[in-house]
Structures are given as structure tokens and as C-alpha cells.
C-alpha positions as CSV (number, residue, x, y, z in Angstrom):
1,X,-32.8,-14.9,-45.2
2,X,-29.8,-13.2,-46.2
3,X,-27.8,-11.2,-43.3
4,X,-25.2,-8.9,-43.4
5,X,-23.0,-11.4,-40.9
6,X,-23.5,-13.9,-43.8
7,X,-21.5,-11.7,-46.1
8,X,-19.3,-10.1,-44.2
9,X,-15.7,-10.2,-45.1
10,X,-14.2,-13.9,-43.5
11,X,-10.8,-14.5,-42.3
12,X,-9.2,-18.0,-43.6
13,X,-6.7,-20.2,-42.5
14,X,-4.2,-20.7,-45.9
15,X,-1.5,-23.7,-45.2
16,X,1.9,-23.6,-47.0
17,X,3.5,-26.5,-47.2
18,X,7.1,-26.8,-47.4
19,X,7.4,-30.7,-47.3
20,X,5.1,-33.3,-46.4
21,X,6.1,-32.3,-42.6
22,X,7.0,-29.1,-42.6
23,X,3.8,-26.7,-43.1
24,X,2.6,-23.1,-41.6
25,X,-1.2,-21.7,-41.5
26,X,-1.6,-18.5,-42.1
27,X,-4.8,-16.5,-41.3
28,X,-5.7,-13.9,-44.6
29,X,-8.3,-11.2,-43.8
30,X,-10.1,-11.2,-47.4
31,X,-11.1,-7.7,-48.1
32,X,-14.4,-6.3,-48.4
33,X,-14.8,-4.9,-51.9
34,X,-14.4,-1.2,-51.3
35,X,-11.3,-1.9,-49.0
36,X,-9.9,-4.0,-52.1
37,X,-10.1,-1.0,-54.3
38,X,-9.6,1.4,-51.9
39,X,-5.9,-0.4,-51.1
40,X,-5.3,-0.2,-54.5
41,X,-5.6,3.5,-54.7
42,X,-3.4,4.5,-51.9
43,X,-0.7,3.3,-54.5
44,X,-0.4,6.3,-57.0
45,X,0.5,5.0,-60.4
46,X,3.4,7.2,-61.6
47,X,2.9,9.8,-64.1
48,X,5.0,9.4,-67.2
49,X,7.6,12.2,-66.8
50,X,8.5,14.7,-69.9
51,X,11.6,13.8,-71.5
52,X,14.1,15.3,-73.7
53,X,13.6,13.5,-77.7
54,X,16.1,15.0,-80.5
55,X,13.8,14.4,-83.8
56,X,15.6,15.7,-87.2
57,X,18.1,17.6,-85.1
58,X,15.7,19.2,-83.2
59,X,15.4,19.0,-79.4
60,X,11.4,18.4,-78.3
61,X,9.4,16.8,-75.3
62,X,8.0,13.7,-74.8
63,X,6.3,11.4,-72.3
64,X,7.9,9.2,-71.1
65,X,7.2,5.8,-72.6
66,X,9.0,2.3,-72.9
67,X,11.1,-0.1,-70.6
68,X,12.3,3.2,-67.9
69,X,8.3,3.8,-67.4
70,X,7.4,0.6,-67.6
71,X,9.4,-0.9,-64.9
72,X,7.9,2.2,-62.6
73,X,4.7,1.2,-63.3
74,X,5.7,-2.6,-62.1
75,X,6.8,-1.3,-59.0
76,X,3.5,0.3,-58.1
77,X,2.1,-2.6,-59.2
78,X,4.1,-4.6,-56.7
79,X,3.5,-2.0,-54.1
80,X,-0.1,-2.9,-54.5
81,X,0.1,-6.3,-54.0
82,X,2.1,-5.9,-50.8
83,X,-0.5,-3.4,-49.6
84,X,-3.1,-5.7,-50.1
85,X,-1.4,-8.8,-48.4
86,X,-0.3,-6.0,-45.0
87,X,-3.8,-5.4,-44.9
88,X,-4.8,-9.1,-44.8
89,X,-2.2,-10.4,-43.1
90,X,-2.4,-7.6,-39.8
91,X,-6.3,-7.8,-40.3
92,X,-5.9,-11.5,-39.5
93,X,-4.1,-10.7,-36.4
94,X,-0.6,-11.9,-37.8
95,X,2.2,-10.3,-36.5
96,X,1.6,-8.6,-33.5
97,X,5.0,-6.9,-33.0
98,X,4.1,-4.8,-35.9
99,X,0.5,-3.5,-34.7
100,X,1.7,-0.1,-33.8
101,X,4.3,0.1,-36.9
102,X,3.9,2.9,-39.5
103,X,2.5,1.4,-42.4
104,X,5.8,1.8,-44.5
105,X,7.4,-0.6,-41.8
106,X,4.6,-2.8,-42.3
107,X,5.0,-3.2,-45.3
108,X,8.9,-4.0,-45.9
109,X,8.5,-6.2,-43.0
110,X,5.5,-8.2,-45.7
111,X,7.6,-7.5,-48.8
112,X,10.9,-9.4,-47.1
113,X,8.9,-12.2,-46.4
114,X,10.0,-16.1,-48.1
115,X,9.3,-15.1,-51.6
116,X,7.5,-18.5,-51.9
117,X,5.2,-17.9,-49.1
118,X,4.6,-14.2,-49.8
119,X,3.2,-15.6,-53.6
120,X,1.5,-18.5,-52.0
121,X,-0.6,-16.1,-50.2
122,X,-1.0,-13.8,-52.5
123,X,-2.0,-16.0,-55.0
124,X,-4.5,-17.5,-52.6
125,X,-6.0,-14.2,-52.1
126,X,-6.6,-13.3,-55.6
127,X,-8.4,-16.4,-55.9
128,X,-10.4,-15.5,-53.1
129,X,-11.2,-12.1,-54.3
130,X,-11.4,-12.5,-58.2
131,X,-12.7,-16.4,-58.5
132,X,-15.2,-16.9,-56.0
133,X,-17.9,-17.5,-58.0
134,X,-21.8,-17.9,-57.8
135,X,-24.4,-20.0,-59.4
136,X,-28.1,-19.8,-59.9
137,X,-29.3,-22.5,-57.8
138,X,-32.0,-25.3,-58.8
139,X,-35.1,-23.0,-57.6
140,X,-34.2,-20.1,-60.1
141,X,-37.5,-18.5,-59.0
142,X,-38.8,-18.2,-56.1
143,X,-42.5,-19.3,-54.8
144,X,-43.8,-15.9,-54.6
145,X,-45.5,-14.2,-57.7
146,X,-43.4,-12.5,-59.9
147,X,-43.9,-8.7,-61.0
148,X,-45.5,-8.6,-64.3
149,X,-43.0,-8.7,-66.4
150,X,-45.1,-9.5,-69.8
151,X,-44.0,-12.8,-69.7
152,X,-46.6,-14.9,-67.7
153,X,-47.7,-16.5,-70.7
154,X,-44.2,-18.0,-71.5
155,X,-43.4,-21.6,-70.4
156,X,-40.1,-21.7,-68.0
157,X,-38.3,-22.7,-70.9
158,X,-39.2,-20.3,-73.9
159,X,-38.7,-17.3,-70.5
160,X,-35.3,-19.3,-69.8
161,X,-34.1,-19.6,-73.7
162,X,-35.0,-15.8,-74.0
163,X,-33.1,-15.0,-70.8
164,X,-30.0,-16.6,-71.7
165,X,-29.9,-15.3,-75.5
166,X,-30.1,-11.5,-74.1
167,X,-27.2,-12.5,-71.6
168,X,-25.0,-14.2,-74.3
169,X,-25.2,-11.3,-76.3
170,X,-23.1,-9.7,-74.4
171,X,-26.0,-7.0,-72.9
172,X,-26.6,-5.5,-76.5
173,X,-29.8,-6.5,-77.0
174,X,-32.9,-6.9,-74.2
175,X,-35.2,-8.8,-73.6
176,X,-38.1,-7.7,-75.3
């Protein structure tokens, strides 16, 4: 039976190696799902600001659009991701010193980190959050009865190949 300790978010040991000698472990808090998003949010992505645009001679307004905006949007981006790794790395219990640091001091303390550990962890962590993946397992039902679903007089495999044509098409059709 299924627990909420069972699912709870884990903390995991990621080791960077340098050379074949030389390697750290770092403990990553993965988020819970809510706290992902939730990090995400506190970055605001910018709003594209009105510009000046002279069109036929004439002077007019404009959003903002093109390389200037996009580079702000990058930087929130990048915000992001630091915001995400403070919160995993001080959830983990990394760096103590910085417990009782504003969060903006956190998080230029992560940022300046080895560039090639800071995108070793955070590419570990995206894998963590985005790829973990699940499978049905060999019992695809269980022993009890199923509701009635106005299939019981399907074999498993006609239910199964009717199943698996209303999932690859993509959830516009059901199954009927």
C-alpha cells in the first residue's frame, strides 16, 4: 500500500567528478511538484516595455520585441534555474554559512558557483524532475473486480488494443 512517506520529495546524493580522483557529492533536495512551479513563479518574467518606432515618418509605440527583450527574458530564465538549484541545494542542508542569508545572497553565492558543477547539478535535477518516468507493471489489473465499465465481455487483449488506440490518439477520441 501506497504512503505518503513513499512519495515524498527524496534528497540524493549527485557526485561530480573532476578526474578519476578528484570527485565531490552533493546532496539535491528534489522538489515536490507545487514547490517546482511555485519557485518558478517568484521569478516575474519581464513585461515587454513600449518603445518609440518611426514608421513612414511617423513616430508610434511598440512592444518591445527582438534581441533587447529577448536577452531579458533569458535572464529570468537563468534566475529561475538558480532559484530552483538554492532551494535544493539549502534544502539538502548544503552550505550552512548561508542558512540565515537573505535569499538574494543565497542566490549569488549558487549562481558563482564552478560553472561546471552548477550545470552538472542542474542538469541532474531536471532529469530528476522532468524524466523520471513510470510504467504500468506486469499485473495491469488488479485481483479485485473491476467497476462495470461495459467491457466484461472483452478478452484482455481486444480491452488492451482498444485502450491503447484511444491513448495513441492523442485523447481525441474515447473509448466507447
Amino acid at each position: 500500500m501506497l504512503t505518503l512517506a513513499d512519495v515524498k520529495p527524496r534528497i540524493v546524493d549527485i557526485e561530480i567528478a573532476f578526474t578519476d580522483r578528484e570527485k565531490i557529492t552533493v546532496p539535491l533536495r528534489v522538489p515536490s511538484w507545487v514547490e517546482w512551479n511555485e519557485l518558478g513563479l517568484e521569478v516575474q518574467t519581464p513585461e515587454p516595455e513600449m518603445v518609440t518606432e518611426f514608421k513612414d515618418g511617423k513616430k508610434g509605440y511598440v512592444k518591445e520585441s527582438g534581441a533587447a527583450y529577448e536577452t531579458k527574458v533569458q535572464i529570468a530564465n537563468n534566475q529561475r534555474v538558480v532559484r530552483r538549484m538554492t532551494f535544493a541545494l539549502m534544502e539538502a542542508g548544503n552550505f550552512p554559512e548561508l542558512k540565515t542569508a537573505p535569499l538574494s545572497e543565497q542566490m549569488a553565492a549558487v549562481g558563482g558557483m564552478d560553472s561546471g558543477v552548477f550545470q552538472a547539478l542542474v542538469r541532474t535535477l531536471n532529469t530528476l524532475v522532468n524524466v523520471t518516468m513510470g510504467r504500468v507493471s506486469e499485473n495491469r489489473f488488479r485481483d479485485e473486480r473491476l467497476p462495470a465499465t461495459g467491457d466484461d465481455d472483452l478478452p484482455e487483449t481486444a480491452l488492451e488494443s482498444r485502450i491503447l488506440a484511444a491513448v495513441t490518439s492523442n485523447g481525441k477520441t474515447t473509448v466507447g
